[in-house]
N, C-alpha and C positions, 0 to 999 in steps of 0.2 A: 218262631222260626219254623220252616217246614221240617226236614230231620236233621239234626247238627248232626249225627255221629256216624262214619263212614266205616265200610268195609275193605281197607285194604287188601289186595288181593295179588298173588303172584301176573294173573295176566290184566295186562290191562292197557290205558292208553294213555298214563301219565304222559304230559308234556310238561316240561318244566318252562318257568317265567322269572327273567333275571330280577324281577322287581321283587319277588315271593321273598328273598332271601333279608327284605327287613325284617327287623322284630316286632312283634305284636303289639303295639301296647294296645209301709202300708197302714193305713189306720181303718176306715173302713171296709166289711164284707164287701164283696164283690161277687158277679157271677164269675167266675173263675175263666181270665178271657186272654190271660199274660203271657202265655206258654208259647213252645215250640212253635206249629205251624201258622206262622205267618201274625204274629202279635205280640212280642214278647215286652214286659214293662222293661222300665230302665232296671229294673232288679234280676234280670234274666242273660245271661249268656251262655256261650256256648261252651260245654262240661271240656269239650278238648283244650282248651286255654285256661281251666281249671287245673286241671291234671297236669303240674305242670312238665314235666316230662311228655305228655302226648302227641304234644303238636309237633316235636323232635325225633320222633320214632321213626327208625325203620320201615322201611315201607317191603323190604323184602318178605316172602310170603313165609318161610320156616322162621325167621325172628318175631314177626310178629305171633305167628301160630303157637309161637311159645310162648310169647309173653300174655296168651289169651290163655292157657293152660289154667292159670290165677283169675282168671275174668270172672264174671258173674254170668249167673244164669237167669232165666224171667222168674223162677223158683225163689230166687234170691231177693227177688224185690216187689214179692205181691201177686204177682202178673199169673194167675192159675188156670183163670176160667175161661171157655169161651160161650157164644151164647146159640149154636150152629150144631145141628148136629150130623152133619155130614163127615165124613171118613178124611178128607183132607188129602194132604197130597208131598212128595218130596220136590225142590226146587231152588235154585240159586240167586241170592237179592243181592242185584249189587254187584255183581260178577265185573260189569264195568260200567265207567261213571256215567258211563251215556243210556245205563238202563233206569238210570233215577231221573224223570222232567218233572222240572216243576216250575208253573208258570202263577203268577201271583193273580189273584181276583182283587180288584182294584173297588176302594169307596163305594162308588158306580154299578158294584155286581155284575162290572165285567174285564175278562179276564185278558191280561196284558200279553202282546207279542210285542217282540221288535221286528217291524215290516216295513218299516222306514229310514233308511240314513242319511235323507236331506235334509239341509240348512231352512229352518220356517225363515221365508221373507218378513222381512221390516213394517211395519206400519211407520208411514210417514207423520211426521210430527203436525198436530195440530195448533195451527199459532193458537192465541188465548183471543177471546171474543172480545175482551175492551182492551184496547192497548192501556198498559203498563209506563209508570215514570220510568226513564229508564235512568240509571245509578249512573252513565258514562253522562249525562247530560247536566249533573250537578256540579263535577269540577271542569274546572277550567283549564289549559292545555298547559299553565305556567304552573298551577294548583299539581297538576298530572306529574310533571315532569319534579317538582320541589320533594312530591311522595315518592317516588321513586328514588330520587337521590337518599332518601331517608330509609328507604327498605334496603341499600344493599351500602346504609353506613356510610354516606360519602356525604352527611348533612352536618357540620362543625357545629351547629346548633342539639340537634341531637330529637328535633322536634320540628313539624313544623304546626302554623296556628293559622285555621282562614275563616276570617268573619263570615261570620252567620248575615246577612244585611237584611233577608224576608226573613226578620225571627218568629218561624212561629215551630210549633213540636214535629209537625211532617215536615217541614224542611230540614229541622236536623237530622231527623231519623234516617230521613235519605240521605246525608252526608256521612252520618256516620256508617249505616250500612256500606255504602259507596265504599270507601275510603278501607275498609274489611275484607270486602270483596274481591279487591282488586288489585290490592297492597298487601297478600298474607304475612303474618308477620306482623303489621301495626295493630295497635290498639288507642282505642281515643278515650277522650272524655271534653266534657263542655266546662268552661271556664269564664268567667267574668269579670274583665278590666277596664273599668273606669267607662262603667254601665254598658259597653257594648259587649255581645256574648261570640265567643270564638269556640271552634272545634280543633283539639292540639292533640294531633297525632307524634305518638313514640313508639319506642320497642318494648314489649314489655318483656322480655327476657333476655336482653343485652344482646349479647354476638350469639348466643345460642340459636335468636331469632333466625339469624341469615340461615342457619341446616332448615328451619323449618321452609324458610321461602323457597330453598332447593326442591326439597322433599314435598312439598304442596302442589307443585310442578307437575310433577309427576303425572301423580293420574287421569289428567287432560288425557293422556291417549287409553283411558281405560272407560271414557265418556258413557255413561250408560243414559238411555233418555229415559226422558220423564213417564212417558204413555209406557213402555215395556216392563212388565212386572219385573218384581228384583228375583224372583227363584224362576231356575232354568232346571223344567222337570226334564227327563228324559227315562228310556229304558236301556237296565242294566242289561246285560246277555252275559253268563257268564259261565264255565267248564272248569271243574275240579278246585274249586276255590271259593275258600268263605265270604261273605259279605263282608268283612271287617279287614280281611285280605284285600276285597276290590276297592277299599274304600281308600286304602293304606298305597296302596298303588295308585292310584289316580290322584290323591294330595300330595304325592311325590312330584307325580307329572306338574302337576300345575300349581308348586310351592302354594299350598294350601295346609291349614287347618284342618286333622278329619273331621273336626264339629261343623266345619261349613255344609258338610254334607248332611240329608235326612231320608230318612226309609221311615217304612210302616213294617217290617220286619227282616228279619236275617233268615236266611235261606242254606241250606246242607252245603257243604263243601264240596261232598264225592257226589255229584251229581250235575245235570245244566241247568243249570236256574233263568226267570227271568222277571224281573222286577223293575218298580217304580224305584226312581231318586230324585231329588230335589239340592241343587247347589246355587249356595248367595252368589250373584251379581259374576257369573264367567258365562259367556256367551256358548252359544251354541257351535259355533265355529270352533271357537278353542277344544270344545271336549271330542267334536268331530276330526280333530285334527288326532288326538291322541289313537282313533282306531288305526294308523297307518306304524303303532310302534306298538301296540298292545298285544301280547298271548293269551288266549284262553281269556279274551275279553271283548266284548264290542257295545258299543252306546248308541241310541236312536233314539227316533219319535221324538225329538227334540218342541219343544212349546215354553213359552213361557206367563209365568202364573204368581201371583201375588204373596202365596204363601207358600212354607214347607209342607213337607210331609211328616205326621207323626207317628210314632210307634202306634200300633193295636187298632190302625184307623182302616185296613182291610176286612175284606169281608170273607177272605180264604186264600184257598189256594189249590189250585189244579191239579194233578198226579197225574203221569203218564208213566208207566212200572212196568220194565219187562221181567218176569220173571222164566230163565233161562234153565234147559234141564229139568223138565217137569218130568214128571211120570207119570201123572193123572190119566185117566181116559178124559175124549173131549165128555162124555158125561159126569164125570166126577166133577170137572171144572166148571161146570155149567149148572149144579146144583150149588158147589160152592158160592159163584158169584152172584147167583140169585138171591142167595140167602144173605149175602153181604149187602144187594140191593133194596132188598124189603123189610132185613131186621137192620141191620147193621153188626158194628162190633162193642164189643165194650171198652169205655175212651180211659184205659190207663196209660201213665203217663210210660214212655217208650223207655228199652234200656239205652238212649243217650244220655236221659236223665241225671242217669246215677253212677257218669263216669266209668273207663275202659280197664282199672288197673285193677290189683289186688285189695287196696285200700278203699273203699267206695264212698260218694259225697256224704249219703247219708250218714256216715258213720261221724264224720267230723263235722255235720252238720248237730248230731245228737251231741257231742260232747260241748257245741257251742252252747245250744237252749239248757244244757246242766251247768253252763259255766266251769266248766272244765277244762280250763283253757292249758294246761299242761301234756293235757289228753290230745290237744285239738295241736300242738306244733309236733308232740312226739307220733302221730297218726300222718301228717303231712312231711315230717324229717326223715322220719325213720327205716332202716332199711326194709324193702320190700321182695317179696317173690317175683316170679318174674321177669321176661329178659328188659331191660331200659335203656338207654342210652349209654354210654360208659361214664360219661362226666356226672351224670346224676349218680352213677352206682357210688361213684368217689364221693360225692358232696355228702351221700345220705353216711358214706362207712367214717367220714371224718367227723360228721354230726356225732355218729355214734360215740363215735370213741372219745372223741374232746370236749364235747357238748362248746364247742367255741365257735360262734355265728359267723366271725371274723373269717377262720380258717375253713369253714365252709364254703363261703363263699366264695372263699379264691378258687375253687374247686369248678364254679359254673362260668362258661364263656358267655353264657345269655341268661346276664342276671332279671333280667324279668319277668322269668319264669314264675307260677306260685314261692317256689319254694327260696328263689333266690329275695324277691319282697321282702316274704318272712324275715330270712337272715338280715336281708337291710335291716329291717324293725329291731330285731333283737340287738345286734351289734350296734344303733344306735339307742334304742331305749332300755336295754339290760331284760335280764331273764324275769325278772323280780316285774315287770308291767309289759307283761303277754299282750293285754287289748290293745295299747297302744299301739306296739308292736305290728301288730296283727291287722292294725287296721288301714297299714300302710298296703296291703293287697286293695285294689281296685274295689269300690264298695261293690258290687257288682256280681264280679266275683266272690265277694264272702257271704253275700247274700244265696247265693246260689247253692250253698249248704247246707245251709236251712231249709230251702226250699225243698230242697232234693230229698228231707228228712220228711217233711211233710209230705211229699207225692209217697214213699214208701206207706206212711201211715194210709194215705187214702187206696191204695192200691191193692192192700191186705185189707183192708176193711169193705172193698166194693168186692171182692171174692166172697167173703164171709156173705155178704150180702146175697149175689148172685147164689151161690152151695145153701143157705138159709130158704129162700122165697124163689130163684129161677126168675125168669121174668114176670112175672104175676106181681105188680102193685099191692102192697098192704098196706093196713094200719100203722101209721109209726114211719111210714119213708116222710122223704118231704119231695116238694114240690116247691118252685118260686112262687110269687107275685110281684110284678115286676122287679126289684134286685132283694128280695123281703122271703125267708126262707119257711112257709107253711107244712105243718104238721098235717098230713091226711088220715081221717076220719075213718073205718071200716066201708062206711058208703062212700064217701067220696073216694078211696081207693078202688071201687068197680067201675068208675066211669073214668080211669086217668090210665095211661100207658107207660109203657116202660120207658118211655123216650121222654116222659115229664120229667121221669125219678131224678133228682138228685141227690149229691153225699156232699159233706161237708170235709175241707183240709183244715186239720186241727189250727185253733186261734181263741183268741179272747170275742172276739164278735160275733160268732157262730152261734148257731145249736147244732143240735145233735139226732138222729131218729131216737122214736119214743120206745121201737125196740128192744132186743137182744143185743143187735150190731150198734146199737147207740153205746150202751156198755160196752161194747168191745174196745173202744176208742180209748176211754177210759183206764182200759185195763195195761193194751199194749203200753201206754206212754205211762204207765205206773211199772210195768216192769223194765220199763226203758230209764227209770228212776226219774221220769217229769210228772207234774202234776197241771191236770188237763185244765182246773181251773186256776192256776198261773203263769197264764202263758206272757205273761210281761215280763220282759227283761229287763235286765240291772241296764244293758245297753242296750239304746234304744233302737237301736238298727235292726235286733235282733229281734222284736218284740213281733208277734206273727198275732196281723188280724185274726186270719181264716180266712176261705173264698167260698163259693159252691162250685160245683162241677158238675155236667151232667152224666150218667153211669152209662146210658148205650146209646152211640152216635151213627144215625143214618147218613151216609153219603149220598151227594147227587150225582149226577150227571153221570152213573155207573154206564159202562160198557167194555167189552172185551172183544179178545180173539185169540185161537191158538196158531201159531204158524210153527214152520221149518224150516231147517237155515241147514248148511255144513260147515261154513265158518263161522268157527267162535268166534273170531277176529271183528267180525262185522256189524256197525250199528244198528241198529232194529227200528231205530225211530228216526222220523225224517225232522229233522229241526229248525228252530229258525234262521239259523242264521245257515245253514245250506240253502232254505228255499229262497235266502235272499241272493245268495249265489247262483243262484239255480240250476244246485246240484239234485241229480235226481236222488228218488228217496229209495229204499233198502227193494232188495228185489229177493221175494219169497221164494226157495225150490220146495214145492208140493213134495215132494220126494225125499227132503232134506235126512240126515240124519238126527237131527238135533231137533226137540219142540219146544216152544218156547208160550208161556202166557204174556200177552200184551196186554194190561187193564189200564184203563182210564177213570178216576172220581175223583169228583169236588170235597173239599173239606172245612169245617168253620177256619177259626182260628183257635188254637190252643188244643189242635186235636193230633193224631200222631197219625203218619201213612203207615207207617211199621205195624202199628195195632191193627190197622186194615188188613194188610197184608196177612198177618201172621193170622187172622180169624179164617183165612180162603185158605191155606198152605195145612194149620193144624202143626207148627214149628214153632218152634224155640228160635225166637228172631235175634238172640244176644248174639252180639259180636265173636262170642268163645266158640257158640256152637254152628255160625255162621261159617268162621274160619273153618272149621274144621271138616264141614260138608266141601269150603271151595279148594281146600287142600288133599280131599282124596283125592273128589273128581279131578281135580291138575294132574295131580300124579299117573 
């Protein structure tokens, strides 16, 4: 996903959507491609529907600011170094949704708008090049009418039987096809009396049949033709709202399954996003009809195409980031961006990763790989710092007090929260089998604590790295070949760049550099009480290959500009779905009070904008210390 975890903020331009208020519901290395922007595995979601109180918060700006008071800081979870040495600069991320665009880089390596909201025309049907027996030309009109009487039960025989006379195998086949086809509901079989052979249609599931002939009915008017692919791609557009939010609303519209739907990855909430989707067998008209009732949504570019879309099958995704309230001079920000366009930054994993509250993933992610599993409900139950919800405050004090799942849960009005799961589990499988328990949370979701344990280990160890060597290649980094993790040599470390290196996320299929920091890995998850070479789990959900990662990621397609504005109030970026309106786009005063950084870059997948960002800025891009700069300035 591009960046799951948003900045609430006191001003802003929330718009609420009546639909928002439903509820939410590895073995081999890999190069390390699953993450946040724009790829994420099915083992990957977003930390807010983790936590499960987060997605319920507050949006007020002194509740939340409090409840960041407990938050974590990049100090917290690895994140030390940068690779720049430029002075940096003070500035606001996020101030409002419409300063985060992110437009998806598509298969194709090229990057998706919606700049179309018509209906694609029909291809007419091509007849078939050799005419076909047709199935109506085998029975006969007294034959027609005998099956009919027998599909709606008005046959006192209860069957009917019509000689075969040209017996040979394609003329049954056609009969019995025939008779299937057109009569839903019957079933046949061939039978032999006194040597001549008949085809004797019945029901074969008594009076139950008749609902099916109703129900068979049916989708005659949902006709889809043959030549038109079954998946109708189209682009999402969408404002302050998650991918799973858009997904969640639009299977509402159109009494759908959210699995009908498919992406190539999930996209920031507090931000405009715009992406690829792929939905079985509903026409383009129908999802074109839902932009006349949708908020903070709009569908285009409508085609239709043979197959889904998959997770991790992009090739990036776009940023367009205003960063509002600078104080830089334009040359401070001009050495900045430079230096973001020629080294890059170093690709640690962003603080969404690792969850918004006092409790953090990886914590309950380590107590899973120790099996700890007493550690891992009283870490997710237990009362926390920090302002929350009220219904959570009550759920976590009666956890405390009675340790009773039951009366817990009466405690949450939206039991699908993590935490109300959990209590399901327990109050159905007892305290005495936690896994079980436990594993009634969305695999997904549990996985994602793990994960989040891993990114810490890799994010304190590419520090140790960078503060060890700088960017200079040694002996002892590795390097891929093709998905195949190589040890470099003293010589072959002078001729490779920093942009080869990669680090390994602790697993059983990994190595390790031949280094200092190769032992370091070693050591943390020895005083984290794991052990580096048993990374298999008793459950096997849990059991963590490893991946590679690469340690410093160049952006493409860099470019900037500093403007000035007077109103805060005003969006800074012209977007698609105004220039489809064709509203004009933001209008600069040279004069402004306020200046503002506008960057634009390209990014893989699996890489974080926030880590960009925070390399040009020289800030603590956490949520705790985000809030805290956008609540003086408010003030």
């Amino acid at each position: 996903m591009a960046e799951t975890e948003s900045v609430p903020l006191p001003v802003g331009e929330k718009r609420s959507c009546p639909e928002n208020e439903e509820d939410k519901p590895s073995k081999k290395p890999r190069v390390e491609s699953d993450h946040k922007n724009g790829g994420p595995s099915h083992d990957e979601v977003e930390e807010e529907e983790v936590e499960g109180g987060a997605s319920d918060r507050e949006e007020d700006g002194e509740t939340f600011a409090d409840m960041m008071k407990h938050g974590l800081t990049e100090v917290d979870v690895g994140i030390l170094k940068y690779v720049s040495d430029h002075e940096g600069f003070s500035g606001i991320l996020k101030e409002r949704y419409s300063d985060f665009v992110v437009h998806e880089i598509n298969k194709q390596g090229k990057v998706v708008h919606l700049d179309d909201l018509s209906i694609p025309a029909e291809v007419e049907e091509v007849p078939e090049a050799e005419p076909q027996p047709k199935e109506s030309d085998v029975l006969t009109e007294d034959q027609k009418k005998q099956l009919g009487e027998l599909q709606l039960f008005k046959n006192k025989e209860g069957n009917v039987s019509i000689e075969v006379m040209d017996d040979t195998k394609e003329k049954r086949t056609l009969v019995h096809k025939a008779i299937k086809t057109q009569f839903a509901g019957l079933e046949t079989k061939t039978e032999e009396k006194e040597g001549r052979k008949f085809i004797v249609a019945y029901h074969a599931a008594g009076k139950k049949a008749l609902a099916e002939v109703k129900s068979t009915a049916a989708p005659r008017k949902h006709f889809w033709p043959k030549n038109r692919g079954s998946f109708c791609h189209f682009v999402l557009y969408k404002e302050n709202k998650d991918t799973m939010d858009a997904i969640n609303v639009l299977s509402k519209f159109l009494r759908l399954r959210p699995n009908m739907f498919s992406y190539m990855g999930t996209k920031d909430k507090r931000a405009i996003t715009v992406q690829e989707i792929a939905v079985l067998k509903i026409t383009a008209e129908r999802l074109s009809h839902l932009n006349k009732c949708l908020m903070n949504l709009k569908l285009g570019n409508f085609c239709y195409k043979n197959h889904p879309l998959k997770l991790g099958e992009l090739q990036g995704n776009h940023f367009t980031v205003v960063i509002r309230n600078i104080s830089g001079t334009d040359e401070q920000v001009h050495r900045a961006m430079t230096s973001l366009k020629q080294t890059g930054f170093i690709n640690y994993f962003g603080m969404q990763r690792f969850g918004t509250t006092a409790v953090s993933t990886q914590q309950v992610g380590r107590a899973i790989l120790k099996n700890d599993w007493n550690q891992v409900v009283d870490l997710i139950l237990k009362p926390r710092p920090g302002a929350e919800k009220e219904f959570l405050v009550r759920c976590r004090e009666e956890w405390a007090k009675t340790q009773d799942p039951e009366a817990a849960l009466k405690k949450l009005p939206n039991k699908r929260c993590v935490e109300g799961q959990l209590l399901r589990g327990l109050s159905m499988y007892g305290k005495t089998n936690i896994v079980t328990a436990f594993a009634l949370i969305p695999r997904n979701n549990r996985l994602m604590y793990v994960h989040s344990y891993q990114s810490l280990v890799w994010n304190t160890m590419v520090s140790r790295r960078i503060e060890a060597f700088g960017l200079k290649p040694v002996e002892g980094d590795l390097v891929l070949k093709g998905t195949t993790a190589h040890v470099l040599s003293a010589e072959e470390a002078e001729s490779r760049s920093i942009h080869d290196i990669v680090m390994p996320l602790p697993g059983f299929d990994v190595i390790y550099p031949t280094h200092h920091v190769g032992e370091g890995y070693r050591d943390m998850l020895s005083a984290d009480g794991l052990d580096i070479d048993k990374m298999r789990h008793k459950v096997k959900d849990y059991s963590l290959a490893g991946a590679y990662r690469r340690v410093v990621i160049r952006p493409s397609d860099v470019s900037w500009e500093v403007t000035q504005y007077d109103d805060p109030r005003i969006s800074l970026v012209h977007t698609d779905f105004e220039k489809l309106e064709n509203k004009p786009g933001p209008v600069f005063n040279k004069e402004g009070k306020h200046r503002a950084l506008r960057m634009e870059f390209s990014l893989p997948p699996s890489t974080y904008a926030t880590m960009a960002i925070r390399e040009v800025l020289k800030l603590d891009t956490s949520i705790k210390k985000q809030t805290q700069l956008n609540t003086t300035w408010f003030n």
